[in-house]
C-alpha positions as CSV (number, residue, x, y, z in Angstrom):
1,X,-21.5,48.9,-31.3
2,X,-21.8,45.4,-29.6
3,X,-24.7,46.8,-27.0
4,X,-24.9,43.4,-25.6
5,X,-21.8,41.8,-25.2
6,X,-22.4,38.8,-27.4
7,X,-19.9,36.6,-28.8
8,X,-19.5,37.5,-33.2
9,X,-20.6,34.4,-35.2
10,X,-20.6,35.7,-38.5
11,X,-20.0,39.1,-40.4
12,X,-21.8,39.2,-43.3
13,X,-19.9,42.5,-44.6
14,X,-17.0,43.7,-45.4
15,X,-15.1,46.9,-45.1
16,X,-16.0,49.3,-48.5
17,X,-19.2,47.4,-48.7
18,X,-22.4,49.4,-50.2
19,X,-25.6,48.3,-47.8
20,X,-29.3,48.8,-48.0
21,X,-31.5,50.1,-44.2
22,X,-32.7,46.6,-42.7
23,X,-29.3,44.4,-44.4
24,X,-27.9,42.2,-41.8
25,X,-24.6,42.8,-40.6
26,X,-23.6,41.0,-38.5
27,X,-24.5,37.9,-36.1
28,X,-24.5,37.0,-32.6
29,X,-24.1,34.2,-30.4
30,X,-27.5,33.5,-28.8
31,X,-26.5,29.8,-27.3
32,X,-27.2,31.5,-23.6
33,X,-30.5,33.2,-24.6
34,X,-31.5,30.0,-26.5
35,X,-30.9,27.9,-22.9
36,X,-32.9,30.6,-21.2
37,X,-35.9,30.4,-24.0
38,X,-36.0,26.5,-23.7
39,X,-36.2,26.7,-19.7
40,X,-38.9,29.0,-19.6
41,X,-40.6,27.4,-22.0
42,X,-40.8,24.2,-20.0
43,X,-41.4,25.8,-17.1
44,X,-44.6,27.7,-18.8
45,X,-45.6,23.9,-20.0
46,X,-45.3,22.7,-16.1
47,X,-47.4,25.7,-15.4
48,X,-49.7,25.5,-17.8
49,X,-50.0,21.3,-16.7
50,X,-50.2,22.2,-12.8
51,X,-53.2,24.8,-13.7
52,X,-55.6,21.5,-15.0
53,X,-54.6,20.5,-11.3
54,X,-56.4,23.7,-9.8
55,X,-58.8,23.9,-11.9
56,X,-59.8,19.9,-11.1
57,X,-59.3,21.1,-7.6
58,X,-62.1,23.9,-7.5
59,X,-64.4,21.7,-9.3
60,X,-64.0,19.0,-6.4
61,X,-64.6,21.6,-4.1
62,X,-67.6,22.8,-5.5
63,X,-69.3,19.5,-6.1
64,X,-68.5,18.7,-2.1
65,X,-69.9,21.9,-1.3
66,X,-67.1,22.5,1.6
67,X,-67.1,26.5,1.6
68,X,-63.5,26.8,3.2
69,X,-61.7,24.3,0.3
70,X,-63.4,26.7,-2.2
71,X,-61.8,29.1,-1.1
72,X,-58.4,28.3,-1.0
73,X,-59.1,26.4,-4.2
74,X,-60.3,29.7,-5.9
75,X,-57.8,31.6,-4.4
76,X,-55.0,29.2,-6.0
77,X,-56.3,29.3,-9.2
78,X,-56.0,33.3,-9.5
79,X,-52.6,33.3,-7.9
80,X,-51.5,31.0,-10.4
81,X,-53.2,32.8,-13.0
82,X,-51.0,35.7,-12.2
83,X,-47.7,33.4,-12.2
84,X,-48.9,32.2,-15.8
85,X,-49.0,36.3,-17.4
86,X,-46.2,36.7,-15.5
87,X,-44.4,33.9,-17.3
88,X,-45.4,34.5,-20.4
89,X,-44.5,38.1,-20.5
90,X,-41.3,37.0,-19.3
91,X,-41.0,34.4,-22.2
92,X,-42.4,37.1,-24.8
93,X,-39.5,39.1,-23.9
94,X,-36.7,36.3,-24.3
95,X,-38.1,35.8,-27.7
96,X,-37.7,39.8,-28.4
97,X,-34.3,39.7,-26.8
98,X,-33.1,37.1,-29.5
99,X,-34.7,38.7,-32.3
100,X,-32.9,42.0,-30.8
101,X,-29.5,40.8,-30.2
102,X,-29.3,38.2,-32.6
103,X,-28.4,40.1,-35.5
104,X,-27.4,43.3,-36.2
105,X,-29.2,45.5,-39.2
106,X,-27.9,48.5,-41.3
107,X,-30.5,51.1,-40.2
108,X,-30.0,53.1,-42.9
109,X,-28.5,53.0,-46.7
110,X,-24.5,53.8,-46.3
111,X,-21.0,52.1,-47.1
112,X,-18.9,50.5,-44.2
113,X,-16.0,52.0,-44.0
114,X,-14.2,50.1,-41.2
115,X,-14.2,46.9,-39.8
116,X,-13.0,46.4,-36.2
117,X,-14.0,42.8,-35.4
118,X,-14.3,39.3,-36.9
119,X,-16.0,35.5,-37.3
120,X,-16.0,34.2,-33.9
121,X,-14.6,37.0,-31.9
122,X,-15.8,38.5,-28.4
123,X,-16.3,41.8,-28.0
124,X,-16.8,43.7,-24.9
125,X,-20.1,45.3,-24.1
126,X,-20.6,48.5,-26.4
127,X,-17.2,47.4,-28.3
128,X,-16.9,49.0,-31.7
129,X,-17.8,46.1,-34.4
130,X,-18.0,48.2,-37.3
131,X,-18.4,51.9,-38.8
132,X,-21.2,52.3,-41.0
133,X,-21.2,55.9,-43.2
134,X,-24.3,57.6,-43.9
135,X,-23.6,59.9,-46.6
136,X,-27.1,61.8,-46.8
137,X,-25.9,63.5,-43.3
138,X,-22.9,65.1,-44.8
139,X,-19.0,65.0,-44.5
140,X,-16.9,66.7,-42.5
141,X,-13.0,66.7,-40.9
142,X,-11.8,68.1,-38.3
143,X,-7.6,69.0,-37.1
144,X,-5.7,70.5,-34.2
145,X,-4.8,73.5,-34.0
146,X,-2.8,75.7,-31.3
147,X,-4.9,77.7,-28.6
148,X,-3.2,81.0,-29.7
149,X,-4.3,80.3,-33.6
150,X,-8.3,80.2,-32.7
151,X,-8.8,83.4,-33.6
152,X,-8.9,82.6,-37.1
153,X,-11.6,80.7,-37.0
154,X,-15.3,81.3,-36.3
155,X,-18.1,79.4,-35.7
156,X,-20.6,79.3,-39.2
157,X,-17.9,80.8,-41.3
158,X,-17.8,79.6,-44.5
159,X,-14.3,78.3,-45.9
160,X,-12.9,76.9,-49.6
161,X,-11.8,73.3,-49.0
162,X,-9.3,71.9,-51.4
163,X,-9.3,68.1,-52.7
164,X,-5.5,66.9,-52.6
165,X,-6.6,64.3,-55.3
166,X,-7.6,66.4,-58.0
167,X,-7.1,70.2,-56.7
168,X,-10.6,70.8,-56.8
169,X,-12.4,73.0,-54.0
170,X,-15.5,72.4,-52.2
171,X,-17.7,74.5,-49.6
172,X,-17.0,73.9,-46.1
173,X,-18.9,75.3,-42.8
174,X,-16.9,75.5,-39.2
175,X,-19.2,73.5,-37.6
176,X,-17.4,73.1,-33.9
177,X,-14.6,74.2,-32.0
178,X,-13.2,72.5,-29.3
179,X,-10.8,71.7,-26.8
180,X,-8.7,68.4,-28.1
181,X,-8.3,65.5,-25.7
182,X,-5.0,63.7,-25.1
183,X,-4.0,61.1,-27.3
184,X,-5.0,58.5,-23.5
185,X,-8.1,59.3,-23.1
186,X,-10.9,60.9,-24.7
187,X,-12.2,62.7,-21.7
188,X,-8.9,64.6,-20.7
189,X,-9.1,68.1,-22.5
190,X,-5.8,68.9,-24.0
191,X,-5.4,72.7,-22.8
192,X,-2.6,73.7,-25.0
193,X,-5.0,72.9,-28.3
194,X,-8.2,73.1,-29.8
195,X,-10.0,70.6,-32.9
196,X,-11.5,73.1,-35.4
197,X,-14.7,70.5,-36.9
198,X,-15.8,71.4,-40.8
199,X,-18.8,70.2,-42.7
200,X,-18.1,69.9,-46.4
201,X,-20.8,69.6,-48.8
202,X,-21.0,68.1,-52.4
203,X,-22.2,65.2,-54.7
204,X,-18.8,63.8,-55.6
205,X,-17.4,63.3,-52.4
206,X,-16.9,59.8,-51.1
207,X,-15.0,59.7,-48.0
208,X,-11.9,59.4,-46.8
209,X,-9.9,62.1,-48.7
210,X,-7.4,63.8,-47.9
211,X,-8.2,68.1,-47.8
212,X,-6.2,71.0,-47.5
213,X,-7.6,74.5,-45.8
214,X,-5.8,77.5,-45.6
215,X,-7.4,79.6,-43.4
216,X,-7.2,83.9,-44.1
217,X,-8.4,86.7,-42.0
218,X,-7.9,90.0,-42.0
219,X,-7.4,91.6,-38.4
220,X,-9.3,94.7,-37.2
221,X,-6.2,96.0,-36.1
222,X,-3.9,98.2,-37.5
223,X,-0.7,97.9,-36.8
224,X,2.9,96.0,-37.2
225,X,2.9,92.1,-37.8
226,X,6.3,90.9,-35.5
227,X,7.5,87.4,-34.8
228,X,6.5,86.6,-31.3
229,X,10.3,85.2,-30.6
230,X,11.3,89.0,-31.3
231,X,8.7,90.0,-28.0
232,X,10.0,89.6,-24.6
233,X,7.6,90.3,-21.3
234,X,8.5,91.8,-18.0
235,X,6.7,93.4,-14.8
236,X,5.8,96.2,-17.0
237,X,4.5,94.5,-20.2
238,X,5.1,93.2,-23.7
239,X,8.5,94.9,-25.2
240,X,11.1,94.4,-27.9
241,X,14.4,96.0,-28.4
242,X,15.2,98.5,-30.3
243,X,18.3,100.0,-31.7
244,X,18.7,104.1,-30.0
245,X,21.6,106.2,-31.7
246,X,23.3,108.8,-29.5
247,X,25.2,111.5,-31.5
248,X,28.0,113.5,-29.8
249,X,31.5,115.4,-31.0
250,X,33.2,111.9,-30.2
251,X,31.2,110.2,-32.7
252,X,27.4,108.3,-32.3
253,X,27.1,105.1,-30.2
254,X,24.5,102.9,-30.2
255,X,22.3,101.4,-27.6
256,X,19.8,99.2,-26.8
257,X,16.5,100.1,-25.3
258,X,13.2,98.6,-24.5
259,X,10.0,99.7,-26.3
260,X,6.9,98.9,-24.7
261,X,4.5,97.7,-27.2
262,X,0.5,97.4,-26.8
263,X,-0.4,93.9,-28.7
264,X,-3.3,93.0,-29.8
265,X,-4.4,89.8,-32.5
266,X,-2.3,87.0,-32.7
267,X,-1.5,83.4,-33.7
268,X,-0.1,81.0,-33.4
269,X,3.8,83.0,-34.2
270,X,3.0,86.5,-34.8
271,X,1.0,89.2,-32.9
272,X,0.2,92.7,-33.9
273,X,2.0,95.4,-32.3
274,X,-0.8,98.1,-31.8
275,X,1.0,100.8,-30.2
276,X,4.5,101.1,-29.0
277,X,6.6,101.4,-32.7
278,X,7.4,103.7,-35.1
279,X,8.6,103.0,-39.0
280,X,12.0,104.3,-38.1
281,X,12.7,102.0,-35.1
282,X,15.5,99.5,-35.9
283,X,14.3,95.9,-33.8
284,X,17.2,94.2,-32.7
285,X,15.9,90.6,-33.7
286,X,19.4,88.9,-32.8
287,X,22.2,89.5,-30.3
288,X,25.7,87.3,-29.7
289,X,25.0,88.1,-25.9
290,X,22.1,88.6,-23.6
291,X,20.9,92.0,-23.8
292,X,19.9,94.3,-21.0
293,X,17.8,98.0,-20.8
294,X,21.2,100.3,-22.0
295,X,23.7,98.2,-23.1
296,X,26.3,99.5,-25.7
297,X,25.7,97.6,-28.8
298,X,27.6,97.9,-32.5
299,X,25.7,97.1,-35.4
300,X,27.4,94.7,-38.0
């Protein structure tokens, strides 16, 4: 980050760059810090120049022998001795400024992956510059995925992560899940999704490639997998329709009727039917009209 603000001289790197901790990478304007160095500096010489004044002062004083100009004299001298340490702390901190802000260091060994400024540009305060990868600390990814597919995934699980380059699978670690931010602003939560964040670990990596996860678990559950376009709510609950045969001497009609269904795990498109269905219950999935609790149906 640009912490101070400073206008970009000179970049010294450039994006897929290999560095080494202390490298300089970049340098900054210091023309204003420069101006303020040289007029404190002159100021501490007028100072320092004044102070032979005092100090000629007390000795007068003394060889006169006039108690009240002693005073004063002696007092001056330790007032201006606190202006001087003042002075020159503030001048030892203008020169640790510059050496500060001047230039910018790699502060550890890594490979810039992205460059976000250039020669001679101003940045804002705390502006991105440039990204720096440290690859003893690990890789990781992270995607979107929607609120009702978070069950999958747990916290500390372990997943197989697959290289799209070479098909090759690595170990990965959920690491983080959290809610996603809108695509304005970074601190707006995005209620309708969540980022799932994974560590993967392993010597070849590099950065920057592309993975693939899929992502199987086994629900504690028992019961039937359904479409969640085939489940419709009411007052009541969750139902679905279902296909009921009445047989008479005239001949068996068909009608359709709501089974209430107890749901439990879900994602993202399905949910479990817990309770509710049997194996011989016909789901109507798919009707040419609107269907309502009774109506006379024929199956095709």
């Amino acid at each position: 980050m640009n912490e101070s603000g400073s206008k970009i001289l000179k970049l010294h790197v450039k994006e897929n760059d290999e560095v080494k901790k202390g490298q300089k990478l970049v340098t900054f304007d210091s023309s204003e810090l420069d101006e303020q160095l040289y007029q404190e500096e002159m100021a501490l010489k007028k100072q320092n120049m004044n102070r032979e004044v005092l100090k000629e002062n007390l000795v007068n004083a003394m060889r006169d022998g006039d108690g009240q100009a002693i005073v004063k004299a002696k007092r001056d001298f330790e007032l201006d001795k606190m202006d001087l340490e003042l002075a020159q702390r503030k001048l030892n901190k203008l020169h640790k400024d510059k050496a500060d802000k001047q230039t910018l260091t790699a502060p550890f060994d890594g490979k810039i992956t992205k460059i976000a400024a250039e020669d001679s540009m101003s940045a804002s305060q705390g502006g991105t510059i440039l990204t720096l990868m440290d690859r003893d600390k690990g890789f990781e990814f992270l995607f979107t995925v929607d609120s009702g597919n978070t069950a999958l995934f747990e916290i500390g699980s372990k997943v197989s992560v697959r290289l799209v380059k070479d098909n090759q699978v690595v170990n990965g670690t959920i690491e983080e899940i959290k809610a996603a931010t809108t695509e304005n602003s970074e601190d707006s939560p995005d209620e309708s999704g969540y980022q799932v964040v994974v560590s993967v670990s392993d010597d070849d990596l590099k950065g920057g490639e592309q993975v693939s996860l899929d992502i199987k678990k086994d629900s504690n559950e028992k019961g039937y997998v359904l479409p969640k376009k085939w489940v419709h709510k009411d007052a009541t609950g969750s139902y679905v329709y279902v296909v009921e045969e009445k047989k008479s001497s005239l001949g068996n009609t068909f009608n359709a009727r709501k089974a209430y269904i107890v749901t439990g795990d879900s994602t993202e498109d399905e949910v479990v039917a817990v309770s509710g269905l049997s194996p011989d219950d016909e789901i109507i999935i798919e009707s040419s009209e609107p269907l309502q609790e009774g109506n006379r149906i024929r199956i095709y």
